[in-house]
mmCIF file of the N, C-alpha and C atoms, coordinates in Angstrom:
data_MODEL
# 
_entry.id   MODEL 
# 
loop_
_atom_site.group_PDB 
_atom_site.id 
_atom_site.type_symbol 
_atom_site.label_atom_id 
_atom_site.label_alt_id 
_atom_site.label_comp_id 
_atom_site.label_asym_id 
_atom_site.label_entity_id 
_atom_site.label_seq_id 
_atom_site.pdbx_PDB_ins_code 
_atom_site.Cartn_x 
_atom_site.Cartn_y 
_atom_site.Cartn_z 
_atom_site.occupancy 
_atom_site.B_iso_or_equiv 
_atom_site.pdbx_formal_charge 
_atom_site.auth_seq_id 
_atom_site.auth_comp_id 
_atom_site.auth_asym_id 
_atom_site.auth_atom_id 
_atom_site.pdbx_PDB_model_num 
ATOM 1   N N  . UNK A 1 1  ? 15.062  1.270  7.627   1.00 0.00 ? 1  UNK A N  1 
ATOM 2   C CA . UNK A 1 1  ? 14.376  0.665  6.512   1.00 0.00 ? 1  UNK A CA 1 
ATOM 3   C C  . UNK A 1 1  ? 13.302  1.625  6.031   1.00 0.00 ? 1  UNK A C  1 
ATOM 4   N N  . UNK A 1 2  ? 13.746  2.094  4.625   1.00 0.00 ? 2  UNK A N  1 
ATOM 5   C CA . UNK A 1 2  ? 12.115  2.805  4.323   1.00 0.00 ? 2  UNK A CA 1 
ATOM 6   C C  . UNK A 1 2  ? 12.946  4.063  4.326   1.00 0.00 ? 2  UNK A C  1 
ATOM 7   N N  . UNK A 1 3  ? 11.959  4.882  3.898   1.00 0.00 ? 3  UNK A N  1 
ATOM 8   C CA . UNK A 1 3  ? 10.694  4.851  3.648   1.00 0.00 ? 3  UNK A CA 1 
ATOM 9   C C  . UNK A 1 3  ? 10.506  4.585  2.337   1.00 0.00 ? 3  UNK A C  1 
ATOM 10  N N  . UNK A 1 4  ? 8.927   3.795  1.835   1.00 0.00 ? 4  UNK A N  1 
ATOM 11  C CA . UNK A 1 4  ? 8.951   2.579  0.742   1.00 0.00 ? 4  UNK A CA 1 
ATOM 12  C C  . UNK A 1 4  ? 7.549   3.417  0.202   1.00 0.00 ? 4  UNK A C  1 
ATOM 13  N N  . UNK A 1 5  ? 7.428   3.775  -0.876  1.00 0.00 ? 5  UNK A N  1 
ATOM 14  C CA . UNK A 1 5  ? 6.121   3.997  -1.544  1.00 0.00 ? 5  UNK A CA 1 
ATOM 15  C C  . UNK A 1 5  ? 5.391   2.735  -2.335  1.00 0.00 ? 5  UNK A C  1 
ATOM 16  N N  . UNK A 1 6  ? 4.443   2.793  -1.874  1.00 0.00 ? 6  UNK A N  1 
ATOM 17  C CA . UNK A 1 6  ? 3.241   1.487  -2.787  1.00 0.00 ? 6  UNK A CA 1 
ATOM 18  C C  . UNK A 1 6  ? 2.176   2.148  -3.083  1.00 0.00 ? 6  UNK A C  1 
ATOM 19  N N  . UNK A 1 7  ? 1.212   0.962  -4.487  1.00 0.00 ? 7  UNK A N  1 
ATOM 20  C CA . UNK A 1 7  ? 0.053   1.446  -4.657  1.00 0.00 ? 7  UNK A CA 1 
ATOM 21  C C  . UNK A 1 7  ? -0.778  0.580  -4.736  1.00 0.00 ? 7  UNK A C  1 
ATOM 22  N N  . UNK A 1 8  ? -1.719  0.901  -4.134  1.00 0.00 ? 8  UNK A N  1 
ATOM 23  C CA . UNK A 1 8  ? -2.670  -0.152 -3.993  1.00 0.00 ? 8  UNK A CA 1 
ATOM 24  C C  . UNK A 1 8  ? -3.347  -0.828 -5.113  1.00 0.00 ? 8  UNK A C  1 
ATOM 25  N N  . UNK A 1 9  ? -2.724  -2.059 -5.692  1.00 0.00 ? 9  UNK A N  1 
ATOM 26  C CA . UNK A 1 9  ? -3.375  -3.036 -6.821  1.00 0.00 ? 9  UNK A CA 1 
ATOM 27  C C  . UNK A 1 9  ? -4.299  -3.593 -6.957  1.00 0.00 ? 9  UNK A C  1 
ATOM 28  N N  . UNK A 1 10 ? -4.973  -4.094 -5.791  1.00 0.00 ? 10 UNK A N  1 
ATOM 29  C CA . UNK A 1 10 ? -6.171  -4.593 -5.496  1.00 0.00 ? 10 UNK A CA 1 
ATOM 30  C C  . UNK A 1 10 ? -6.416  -4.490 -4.479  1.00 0.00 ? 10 UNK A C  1 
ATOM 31  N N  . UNK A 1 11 ? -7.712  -4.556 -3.725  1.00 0.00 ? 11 UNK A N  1 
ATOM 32  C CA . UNK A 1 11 ? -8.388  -5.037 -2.469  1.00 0.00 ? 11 UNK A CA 1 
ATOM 33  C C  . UNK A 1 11 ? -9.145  -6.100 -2.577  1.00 0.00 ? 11 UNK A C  1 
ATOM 34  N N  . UNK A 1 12 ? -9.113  -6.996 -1.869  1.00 0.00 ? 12 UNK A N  1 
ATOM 35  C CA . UNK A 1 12 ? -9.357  -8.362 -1.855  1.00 0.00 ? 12 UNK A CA 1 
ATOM 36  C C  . UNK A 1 12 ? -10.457 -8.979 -0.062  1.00 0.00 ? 12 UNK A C  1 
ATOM 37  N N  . UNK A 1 13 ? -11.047 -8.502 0.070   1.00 0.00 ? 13 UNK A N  1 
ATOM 38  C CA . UNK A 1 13 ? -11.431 -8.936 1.234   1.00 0.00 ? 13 UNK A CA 1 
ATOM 39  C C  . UNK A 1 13 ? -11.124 -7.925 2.483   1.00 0.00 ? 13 UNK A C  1 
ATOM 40  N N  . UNK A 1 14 ? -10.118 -9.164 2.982   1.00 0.00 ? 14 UNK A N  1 
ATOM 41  C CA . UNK A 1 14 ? -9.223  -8.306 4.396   1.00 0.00 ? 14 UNK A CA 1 
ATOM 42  C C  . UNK A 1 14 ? -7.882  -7.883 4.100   1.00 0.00 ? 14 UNK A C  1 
ATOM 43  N N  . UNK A 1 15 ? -7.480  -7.877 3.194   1.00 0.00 ? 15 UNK A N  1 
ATOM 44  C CA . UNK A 1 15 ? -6.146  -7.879 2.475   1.00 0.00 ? 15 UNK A CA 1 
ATOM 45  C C  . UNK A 1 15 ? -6.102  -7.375 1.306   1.00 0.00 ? 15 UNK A C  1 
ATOM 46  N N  . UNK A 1 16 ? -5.006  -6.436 1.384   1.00 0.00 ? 16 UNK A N  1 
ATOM 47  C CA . UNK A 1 16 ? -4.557  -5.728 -0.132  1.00 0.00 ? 16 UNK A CA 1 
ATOM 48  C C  . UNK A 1 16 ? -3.505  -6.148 -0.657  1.00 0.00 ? 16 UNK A C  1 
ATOM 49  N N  . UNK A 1 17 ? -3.029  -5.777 -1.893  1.00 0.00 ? 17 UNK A N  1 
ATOM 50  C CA . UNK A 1 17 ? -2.108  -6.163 -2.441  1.00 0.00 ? 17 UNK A CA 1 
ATOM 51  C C  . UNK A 1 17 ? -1.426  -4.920 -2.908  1.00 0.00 ? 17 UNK A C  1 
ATOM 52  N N  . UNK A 1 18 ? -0.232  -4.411 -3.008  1.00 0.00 ? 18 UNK A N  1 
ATOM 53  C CA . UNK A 1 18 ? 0.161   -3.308 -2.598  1.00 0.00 ? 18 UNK A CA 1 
ATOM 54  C C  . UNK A 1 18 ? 1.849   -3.836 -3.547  1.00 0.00 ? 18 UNK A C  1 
ATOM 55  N N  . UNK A 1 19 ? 1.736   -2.555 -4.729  1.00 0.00 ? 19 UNK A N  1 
ATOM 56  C CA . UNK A 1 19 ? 3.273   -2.386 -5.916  1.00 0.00 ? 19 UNK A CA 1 
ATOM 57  C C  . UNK A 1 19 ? 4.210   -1.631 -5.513  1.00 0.00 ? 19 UNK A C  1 
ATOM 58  N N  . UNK A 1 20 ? 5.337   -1.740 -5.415  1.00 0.00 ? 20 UNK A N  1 
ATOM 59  C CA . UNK A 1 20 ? 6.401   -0.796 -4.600  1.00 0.00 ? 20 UNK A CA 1 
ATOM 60  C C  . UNK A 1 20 ? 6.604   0.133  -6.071  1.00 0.00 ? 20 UNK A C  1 
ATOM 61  N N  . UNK A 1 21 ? 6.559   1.414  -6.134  1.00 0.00 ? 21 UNK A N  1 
ATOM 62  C CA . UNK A 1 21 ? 6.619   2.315  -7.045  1.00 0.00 ? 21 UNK A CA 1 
ATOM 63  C C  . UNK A 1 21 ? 7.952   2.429  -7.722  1.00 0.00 ? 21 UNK A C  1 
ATOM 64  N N  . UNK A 1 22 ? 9.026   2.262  -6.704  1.00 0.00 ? 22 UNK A N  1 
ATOM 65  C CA . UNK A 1 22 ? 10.540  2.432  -7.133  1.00 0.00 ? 22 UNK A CA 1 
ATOM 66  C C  . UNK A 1 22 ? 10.976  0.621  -7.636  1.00 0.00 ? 22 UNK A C  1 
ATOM 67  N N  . UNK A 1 23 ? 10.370  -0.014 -7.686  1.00 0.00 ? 23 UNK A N  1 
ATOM 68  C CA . UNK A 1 23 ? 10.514  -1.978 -8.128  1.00 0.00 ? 23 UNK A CA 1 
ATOM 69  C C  . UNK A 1 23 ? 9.384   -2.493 -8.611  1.00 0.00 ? 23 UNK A C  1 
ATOM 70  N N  . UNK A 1 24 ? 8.788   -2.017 -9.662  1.00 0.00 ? 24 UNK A N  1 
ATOM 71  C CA . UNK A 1 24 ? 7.187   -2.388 -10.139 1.00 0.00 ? 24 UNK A CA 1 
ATOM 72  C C  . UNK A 1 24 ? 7.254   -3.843 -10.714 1.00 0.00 ? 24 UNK A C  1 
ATOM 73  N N  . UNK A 1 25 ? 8.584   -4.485 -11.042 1.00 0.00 ? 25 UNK A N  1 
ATOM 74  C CA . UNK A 1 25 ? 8.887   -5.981 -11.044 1.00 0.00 ? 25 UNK A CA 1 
ATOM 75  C C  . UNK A 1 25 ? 8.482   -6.856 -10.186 1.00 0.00 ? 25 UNK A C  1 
ATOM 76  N N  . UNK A 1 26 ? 8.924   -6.108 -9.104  1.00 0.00 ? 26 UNK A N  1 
ATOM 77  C CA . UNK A 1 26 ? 8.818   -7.111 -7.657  1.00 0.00 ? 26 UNK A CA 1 
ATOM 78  C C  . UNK A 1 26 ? 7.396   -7.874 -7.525  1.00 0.00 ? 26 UNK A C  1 
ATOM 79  N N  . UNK A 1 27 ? 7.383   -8.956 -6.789  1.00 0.00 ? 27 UNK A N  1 
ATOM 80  C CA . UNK A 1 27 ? 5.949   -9.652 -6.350  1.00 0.00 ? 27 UNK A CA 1 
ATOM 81  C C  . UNK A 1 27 ? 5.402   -8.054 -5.569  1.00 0.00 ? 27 UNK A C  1 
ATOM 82  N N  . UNK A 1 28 ? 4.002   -8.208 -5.745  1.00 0.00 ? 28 UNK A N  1 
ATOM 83  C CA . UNK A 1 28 ? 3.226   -7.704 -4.983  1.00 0.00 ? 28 UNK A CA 1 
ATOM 84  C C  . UNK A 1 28 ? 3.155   -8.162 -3.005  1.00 0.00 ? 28 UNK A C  1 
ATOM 85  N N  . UNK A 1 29 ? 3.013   -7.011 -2.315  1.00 0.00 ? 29 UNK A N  1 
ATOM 86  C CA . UNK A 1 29 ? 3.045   -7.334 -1.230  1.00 0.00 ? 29 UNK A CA 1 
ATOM 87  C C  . UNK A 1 29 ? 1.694   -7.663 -0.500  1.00 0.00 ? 29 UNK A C  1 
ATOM 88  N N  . UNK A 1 30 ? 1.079   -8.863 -0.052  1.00 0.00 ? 30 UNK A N  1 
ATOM 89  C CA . UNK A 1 30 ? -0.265  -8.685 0.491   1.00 0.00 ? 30 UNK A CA 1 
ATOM 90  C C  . UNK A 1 30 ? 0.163   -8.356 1.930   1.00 0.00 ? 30 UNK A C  1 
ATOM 91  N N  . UNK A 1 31 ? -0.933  -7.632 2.548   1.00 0.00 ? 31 UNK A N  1 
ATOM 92  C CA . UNK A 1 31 ? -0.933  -6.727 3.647   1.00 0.00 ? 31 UNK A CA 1 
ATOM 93  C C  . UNK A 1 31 ? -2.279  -7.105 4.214   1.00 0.00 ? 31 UNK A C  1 
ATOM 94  N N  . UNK A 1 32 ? -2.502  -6.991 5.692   1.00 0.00 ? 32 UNK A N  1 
ATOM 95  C CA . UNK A 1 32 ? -3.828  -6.996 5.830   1.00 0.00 ? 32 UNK A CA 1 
ATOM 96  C C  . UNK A 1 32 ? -4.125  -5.400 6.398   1.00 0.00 ? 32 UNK A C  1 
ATOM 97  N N  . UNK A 1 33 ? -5.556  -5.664 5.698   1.00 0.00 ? 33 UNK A N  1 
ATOM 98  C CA . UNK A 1 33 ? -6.410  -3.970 5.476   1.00 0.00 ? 33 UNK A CA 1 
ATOM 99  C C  . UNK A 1 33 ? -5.869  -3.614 7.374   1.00 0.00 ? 33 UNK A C  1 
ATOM 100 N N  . UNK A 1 34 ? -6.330  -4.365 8.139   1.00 0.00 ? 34 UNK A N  1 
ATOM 101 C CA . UNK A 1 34 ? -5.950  -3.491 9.439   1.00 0.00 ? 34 UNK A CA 1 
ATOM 102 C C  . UNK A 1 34 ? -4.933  -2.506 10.113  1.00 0.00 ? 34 UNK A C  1 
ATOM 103 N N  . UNK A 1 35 ? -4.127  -2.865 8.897   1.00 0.00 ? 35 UNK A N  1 
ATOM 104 C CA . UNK A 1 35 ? -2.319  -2.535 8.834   1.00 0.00 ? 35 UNK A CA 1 
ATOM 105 C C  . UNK A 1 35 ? -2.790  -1.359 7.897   1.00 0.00 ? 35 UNK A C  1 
ATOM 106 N N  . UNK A 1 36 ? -3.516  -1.126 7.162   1.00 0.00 ? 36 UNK A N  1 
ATOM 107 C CA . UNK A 1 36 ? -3.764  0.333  6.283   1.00 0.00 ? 36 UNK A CA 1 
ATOM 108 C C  . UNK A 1 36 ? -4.923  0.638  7.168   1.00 0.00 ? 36 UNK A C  1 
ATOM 109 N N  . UNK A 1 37 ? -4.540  1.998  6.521   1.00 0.00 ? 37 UNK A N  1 
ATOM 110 C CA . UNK A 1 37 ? -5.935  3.565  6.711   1.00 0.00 ? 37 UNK A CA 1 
ATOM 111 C C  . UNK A 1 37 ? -6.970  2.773  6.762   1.00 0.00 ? 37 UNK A C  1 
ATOM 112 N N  . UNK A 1 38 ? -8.323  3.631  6.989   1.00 0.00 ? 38 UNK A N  1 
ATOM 113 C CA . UNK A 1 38 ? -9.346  2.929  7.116   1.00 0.00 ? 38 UNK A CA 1 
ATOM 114 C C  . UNK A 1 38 ? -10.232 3.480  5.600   1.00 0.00 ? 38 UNK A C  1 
ATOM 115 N N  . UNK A 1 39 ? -9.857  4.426  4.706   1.00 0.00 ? 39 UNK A N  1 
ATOM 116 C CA . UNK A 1 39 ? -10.359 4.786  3.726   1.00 0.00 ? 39 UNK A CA 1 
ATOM 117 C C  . UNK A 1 39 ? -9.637  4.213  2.440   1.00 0.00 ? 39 UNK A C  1 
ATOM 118 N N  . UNK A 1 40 ? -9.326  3.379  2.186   1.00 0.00 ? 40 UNK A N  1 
ATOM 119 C CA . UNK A 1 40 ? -8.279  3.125  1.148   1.00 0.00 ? 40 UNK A CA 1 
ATOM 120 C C  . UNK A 1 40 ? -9.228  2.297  -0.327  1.00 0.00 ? 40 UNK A C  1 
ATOM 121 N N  . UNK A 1 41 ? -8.548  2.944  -1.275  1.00 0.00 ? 41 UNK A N  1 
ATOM 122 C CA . UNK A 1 41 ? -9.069  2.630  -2.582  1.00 0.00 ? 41 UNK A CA 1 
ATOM 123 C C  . UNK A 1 41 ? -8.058  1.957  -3.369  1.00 0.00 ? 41 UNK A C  1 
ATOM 124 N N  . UNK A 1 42 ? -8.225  1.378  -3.853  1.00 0.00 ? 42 UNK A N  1 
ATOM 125 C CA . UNK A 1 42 ? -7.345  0.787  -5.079  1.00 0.00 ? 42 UNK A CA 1 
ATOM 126 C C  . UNK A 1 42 ? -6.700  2.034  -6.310  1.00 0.00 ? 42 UNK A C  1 
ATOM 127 N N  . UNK A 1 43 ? -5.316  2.122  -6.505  1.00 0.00 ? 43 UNK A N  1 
ATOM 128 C CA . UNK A 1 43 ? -5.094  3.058  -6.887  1.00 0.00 ? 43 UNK A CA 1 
ATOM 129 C C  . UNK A 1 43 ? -4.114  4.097  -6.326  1.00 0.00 ? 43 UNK A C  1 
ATOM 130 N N  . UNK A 1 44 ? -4.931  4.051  -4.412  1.00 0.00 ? 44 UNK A N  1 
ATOM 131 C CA . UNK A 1 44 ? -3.969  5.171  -4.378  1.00 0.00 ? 44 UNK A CA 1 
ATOM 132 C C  . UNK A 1 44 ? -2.668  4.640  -3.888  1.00 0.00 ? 44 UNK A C  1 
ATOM 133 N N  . UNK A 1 45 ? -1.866  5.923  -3.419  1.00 0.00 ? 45 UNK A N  1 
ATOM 134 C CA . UNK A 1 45 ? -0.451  5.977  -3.381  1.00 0.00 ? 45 UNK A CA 1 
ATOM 135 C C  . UNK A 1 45 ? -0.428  5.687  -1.645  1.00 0.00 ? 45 UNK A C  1 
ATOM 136 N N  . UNK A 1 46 ? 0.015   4.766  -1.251  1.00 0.00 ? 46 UNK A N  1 
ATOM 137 C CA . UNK A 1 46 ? 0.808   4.589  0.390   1.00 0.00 ? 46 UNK A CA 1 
ATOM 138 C C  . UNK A 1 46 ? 2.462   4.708  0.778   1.00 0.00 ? 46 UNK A C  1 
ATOM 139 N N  . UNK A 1 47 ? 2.496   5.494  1.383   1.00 0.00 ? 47 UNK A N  1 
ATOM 140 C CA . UNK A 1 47 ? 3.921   5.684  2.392   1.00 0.00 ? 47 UNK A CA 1 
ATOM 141 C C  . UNK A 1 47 ? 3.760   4.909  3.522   1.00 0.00 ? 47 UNK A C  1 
ATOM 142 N N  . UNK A 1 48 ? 5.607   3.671  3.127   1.00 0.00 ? 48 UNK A N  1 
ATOM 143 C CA . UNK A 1 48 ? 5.586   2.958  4.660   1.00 0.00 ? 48 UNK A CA 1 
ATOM 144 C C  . UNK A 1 48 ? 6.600   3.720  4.987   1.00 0.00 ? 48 UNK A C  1 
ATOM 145 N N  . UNK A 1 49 ? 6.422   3.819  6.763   1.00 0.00 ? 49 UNK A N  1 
ATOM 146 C CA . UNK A 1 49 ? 7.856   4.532  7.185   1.00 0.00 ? 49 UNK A CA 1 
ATOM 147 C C  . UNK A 1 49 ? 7.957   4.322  8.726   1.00 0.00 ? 49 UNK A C  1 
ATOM 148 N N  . UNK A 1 50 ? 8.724   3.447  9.451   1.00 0.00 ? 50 UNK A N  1 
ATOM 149 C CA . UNK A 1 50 ? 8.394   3.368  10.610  1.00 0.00 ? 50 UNK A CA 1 
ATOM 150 C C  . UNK A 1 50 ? 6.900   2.506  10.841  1.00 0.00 ? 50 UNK A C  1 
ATOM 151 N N  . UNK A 1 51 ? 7.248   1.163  10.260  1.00 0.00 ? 51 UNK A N  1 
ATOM 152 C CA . UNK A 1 51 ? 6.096   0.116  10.459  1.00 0.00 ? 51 UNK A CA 1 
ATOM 153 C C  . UNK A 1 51 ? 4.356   0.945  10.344  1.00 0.00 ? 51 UNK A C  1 
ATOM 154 N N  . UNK A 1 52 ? 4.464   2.012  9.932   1.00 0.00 ? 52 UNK A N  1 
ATOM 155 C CA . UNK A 1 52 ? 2.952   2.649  9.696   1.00 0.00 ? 52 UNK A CA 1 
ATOM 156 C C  . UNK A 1 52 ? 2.936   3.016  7.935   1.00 0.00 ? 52 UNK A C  1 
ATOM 157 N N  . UNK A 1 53 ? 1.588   2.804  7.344   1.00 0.00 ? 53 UNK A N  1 
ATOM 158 C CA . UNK A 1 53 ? 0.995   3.417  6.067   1.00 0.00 ? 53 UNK A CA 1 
ATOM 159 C C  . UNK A 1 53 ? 0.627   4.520  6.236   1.00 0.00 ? 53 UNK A C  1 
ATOM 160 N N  . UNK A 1 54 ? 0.307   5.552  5.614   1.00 0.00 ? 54 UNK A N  1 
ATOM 161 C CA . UNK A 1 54 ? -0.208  6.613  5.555   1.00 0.00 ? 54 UNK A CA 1 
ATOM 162 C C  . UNK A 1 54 ? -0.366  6.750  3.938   1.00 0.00 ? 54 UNK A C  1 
ATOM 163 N N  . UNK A 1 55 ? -1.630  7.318  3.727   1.00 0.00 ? 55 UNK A N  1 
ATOM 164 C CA . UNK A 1 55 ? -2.084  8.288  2.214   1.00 0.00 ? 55 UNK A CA 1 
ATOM 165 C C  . UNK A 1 55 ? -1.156  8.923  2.053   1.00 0.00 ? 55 UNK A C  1 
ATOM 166 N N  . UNK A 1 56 ? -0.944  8.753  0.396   1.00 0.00 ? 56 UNK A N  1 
ATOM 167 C CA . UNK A 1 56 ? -0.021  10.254 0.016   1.00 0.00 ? 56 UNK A CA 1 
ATOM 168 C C  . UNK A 1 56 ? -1.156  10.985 -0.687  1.00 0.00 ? 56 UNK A C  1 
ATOM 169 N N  . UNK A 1 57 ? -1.998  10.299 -1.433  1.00 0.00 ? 57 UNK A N  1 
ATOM 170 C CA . UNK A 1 57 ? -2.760  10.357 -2.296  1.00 0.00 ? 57 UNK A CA 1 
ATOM 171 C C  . UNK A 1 57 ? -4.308  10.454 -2.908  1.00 0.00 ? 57 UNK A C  1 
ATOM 172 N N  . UNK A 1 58 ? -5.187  11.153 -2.471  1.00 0.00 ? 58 UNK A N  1 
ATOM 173 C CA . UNK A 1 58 ? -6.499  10.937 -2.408  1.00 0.00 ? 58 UNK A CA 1 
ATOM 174 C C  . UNK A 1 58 ? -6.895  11.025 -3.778  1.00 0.00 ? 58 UNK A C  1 
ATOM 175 N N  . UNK A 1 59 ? -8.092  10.031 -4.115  1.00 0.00 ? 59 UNK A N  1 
ATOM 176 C CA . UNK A 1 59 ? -8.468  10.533 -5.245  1.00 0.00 ? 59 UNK A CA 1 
ATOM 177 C C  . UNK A 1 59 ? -9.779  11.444 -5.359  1.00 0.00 ? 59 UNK A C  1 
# 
């Protein structure tokens, strides 16, 4: 499964909401922040691959 590119749509608390780049139709995925990086902005670009996020993207 994967690997899945998203971007971060909002941050919301403890939880993001996160657009799959290749299905920008699709519902948004909420995630909780603990499951992402610890630097994350709204905007940037995340790689899932093997149940982990990682930055593609700094701004």
């Amino acid at each position: 499964m994967g690997p899945f590119e998203y971007i971060i749509e909002q941050i919301d608390g403890d939880y993001a909401q996160l657009r799959r780049t290749d299905e920008p139709d699709q519902e948004r995925k909420l995630v909780a922040r603990a499951l992402l990086p610890e630097n994350i902005e709204e905007g940037m670009r995340l790689r899932y691959e093997m149940f982990e996020y990682t930055i593609l993207q700094l701004q």
